[in-house]
C-alpha positions in Angstrom: -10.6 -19.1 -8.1 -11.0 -19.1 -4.1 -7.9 -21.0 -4.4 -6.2 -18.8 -5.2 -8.1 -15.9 -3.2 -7.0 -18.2 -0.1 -3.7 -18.4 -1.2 -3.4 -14.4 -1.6 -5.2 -14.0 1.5 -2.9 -16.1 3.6 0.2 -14.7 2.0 -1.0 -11.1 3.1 -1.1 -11.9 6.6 2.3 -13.8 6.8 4.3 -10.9 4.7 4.6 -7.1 5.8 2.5 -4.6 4.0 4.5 -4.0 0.9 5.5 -7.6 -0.2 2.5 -9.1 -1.3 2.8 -7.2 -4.4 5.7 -9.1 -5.3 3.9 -12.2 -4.8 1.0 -11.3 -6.6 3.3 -11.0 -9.8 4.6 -13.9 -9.3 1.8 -16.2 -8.9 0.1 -14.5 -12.3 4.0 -15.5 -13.6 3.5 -19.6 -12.3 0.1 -19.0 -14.0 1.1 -17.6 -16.9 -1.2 -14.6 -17.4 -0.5 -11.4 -19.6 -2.3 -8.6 -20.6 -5.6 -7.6 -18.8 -6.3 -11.3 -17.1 -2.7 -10.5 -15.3 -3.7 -6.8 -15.0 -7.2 -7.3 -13.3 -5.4 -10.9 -11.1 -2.4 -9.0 -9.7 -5.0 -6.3 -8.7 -7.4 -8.3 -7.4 -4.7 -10.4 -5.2 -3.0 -7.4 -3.7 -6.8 -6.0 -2.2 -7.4 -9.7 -1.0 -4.0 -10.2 0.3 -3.8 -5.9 1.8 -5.0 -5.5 5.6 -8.4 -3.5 5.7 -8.1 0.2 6.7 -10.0 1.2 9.2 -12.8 3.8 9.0 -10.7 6.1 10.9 -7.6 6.1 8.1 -10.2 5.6 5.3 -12.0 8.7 6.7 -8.2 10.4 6.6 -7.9 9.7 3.4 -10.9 11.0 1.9 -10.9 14.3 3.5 -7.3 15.0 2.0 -8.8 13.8 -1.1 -6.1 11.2 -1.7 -6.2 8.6 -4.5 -4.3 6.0 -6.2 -0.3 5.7 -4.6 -0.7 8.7 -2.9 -4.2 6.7 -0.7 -2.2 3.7 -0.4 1.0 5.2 1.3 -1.2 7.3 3.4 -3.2 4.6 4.5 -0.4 2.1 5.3 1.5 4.4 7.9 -1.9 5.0 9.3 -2.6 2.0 9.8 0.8 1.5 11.2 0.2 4.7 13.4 -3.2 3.0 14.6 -1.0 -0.3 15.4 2.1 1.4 17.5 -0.5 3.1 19.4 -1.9 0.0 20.2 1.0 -2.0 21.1 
């Protein structure tokens, strides 16, 4: 298990934001998961393996009352936002 939580982890900082999803699938594939185990895995690799928002985008977020896609989109170019003004 923290095998594979290290593995998820360190794939999510060597791909960009959206393609850890991918790998996520694909590793429940290699371990031949279906159902709810694969379900509750790919979900559980992709927030290990997604960069933390930060208070100020989670904060965003909750006063527009976003969930689900919607959240996620909204807190990636935020935190993009966050990282261009930085840089």
């Amino acid at each position: 298990m923290l095998k594979s939580t290290l593995i998820a982890a360190c794939a999510g900082l060597l791909m960009s934001t959206g393609a850890w999803a991918a790998d996520c699938a694909k590793m429940a594939d290699e371990k031949k998961l279906a159902g709810a185990a694969r379900t509750s895995f790919i979900t559980k690799c992709e927030k290990d393996a997604s960069p933390a928002a930060s208070p100020a985008c989670e904060k965003s977020a909750a006063d527009k009352k976003l969930a689900g896609a919607a959240k996620a989109s909204h807190l990636k170019k935020c935190m993009a936002d966050e990282k261009a003004k930085k840089g």
